[in-house]
C-alpha positions as CSV (number, residue, x, y, z in Angstrom):
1,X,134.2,105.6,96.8
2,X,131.5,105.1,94.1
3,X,127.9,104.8,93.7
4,X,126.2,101.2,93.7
5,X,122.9,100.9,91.9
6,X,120.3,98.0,92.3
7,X,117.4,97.9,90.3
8,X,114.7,95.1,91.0
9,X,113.1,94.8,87.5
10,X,111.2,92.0,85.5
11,X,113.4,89.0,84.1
12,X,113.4,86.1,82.5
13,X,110.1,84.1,84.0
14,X,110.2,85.9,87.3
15,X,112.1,89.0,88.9
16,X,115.7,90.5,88.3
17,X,118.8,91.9,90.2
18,X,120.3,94.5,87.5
19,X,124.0,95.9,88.6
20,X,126.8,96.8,86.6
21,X,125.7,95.8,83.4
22,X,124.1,92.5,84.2
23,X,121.3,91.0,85.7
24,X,121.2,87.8,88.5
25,X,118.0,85.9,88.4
26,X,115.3,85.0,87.6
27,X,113.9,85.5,91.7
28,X,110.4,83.6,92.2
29,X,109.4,87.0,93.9
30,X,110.0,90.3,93.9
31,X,110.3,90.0,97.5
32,X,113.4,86.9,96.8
33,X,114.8,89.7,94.7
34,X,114.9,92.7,96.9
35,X,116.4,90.2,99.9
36,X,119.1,89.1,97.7
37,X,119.8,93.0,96.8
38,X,119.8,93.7,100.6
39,X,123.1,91.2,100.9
40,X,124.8,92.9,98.1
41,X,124.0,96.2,99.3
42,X,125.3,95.3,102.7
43,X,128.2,94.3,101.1
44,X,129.0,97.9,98.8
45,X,128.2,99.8,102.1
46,X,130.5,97.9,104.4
47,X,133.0,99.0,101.4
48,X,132.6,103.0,101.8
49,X,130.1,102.9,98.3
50,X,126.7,105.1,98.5
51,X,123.7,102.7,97.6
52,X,120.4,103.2,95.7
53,X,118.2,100.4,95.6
54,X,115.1,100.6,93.0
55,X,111.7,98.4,92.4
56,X,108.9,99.3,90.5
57,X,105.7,99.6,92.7
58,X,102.0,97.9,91.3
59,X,98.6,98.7,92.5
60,X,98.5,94.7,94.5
61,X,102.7,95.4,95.2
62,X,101.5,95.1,98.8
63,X,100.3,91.4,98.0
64,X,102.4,90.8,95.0
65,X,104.2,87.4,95.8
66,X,103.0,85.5,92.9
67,X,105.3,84.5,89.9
68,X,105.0,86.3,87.2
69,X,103.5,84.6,84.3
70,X,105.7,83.2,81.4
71,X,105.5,85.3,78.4
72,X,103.9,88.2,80.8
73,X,108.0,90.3,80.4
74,X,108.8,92.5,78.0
75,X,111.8,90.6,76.2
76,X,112.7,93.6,74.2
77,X,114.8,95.3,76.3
């Protein structure tokens, strides 16, 4: 079977699933966006794939449930 990759990444106003190409979101929280990862991940395994699942860390990430701001993500990528 084939690889599954997950990265949890800024989106829209709030956090983002990228996976094949696309990106499900916006999550309020990075946390609502690693649990919603989790499920598909679950999912790929239970299917024979290997999984990687990415976030980016911040200094506060052990506290970081706030929203991001509007206009705080980098739209050009």
């Amino acid at each position: 079977m084939g690889q599954a990759t997950y990265r949890i990444e800024p989106f829209e106003t709030g956090w983002g699933v990228a996976h094949d190409g696309r990106t499900i979101g916006p999550y309020e929280t990075k946390e609502a966006a690693y649990e919603a990862t989790i499920a598909a991940a679950s999912m790929a395994l239970r299917e024979g794939h290997a999984i990687e699942i990415t976030a980016p860390g911040l200094p506060d990430a052990a506290v970081n449930a706030e929203p991001i701001p509007a206009g705080a993500v980098d739209r050009a990528r």
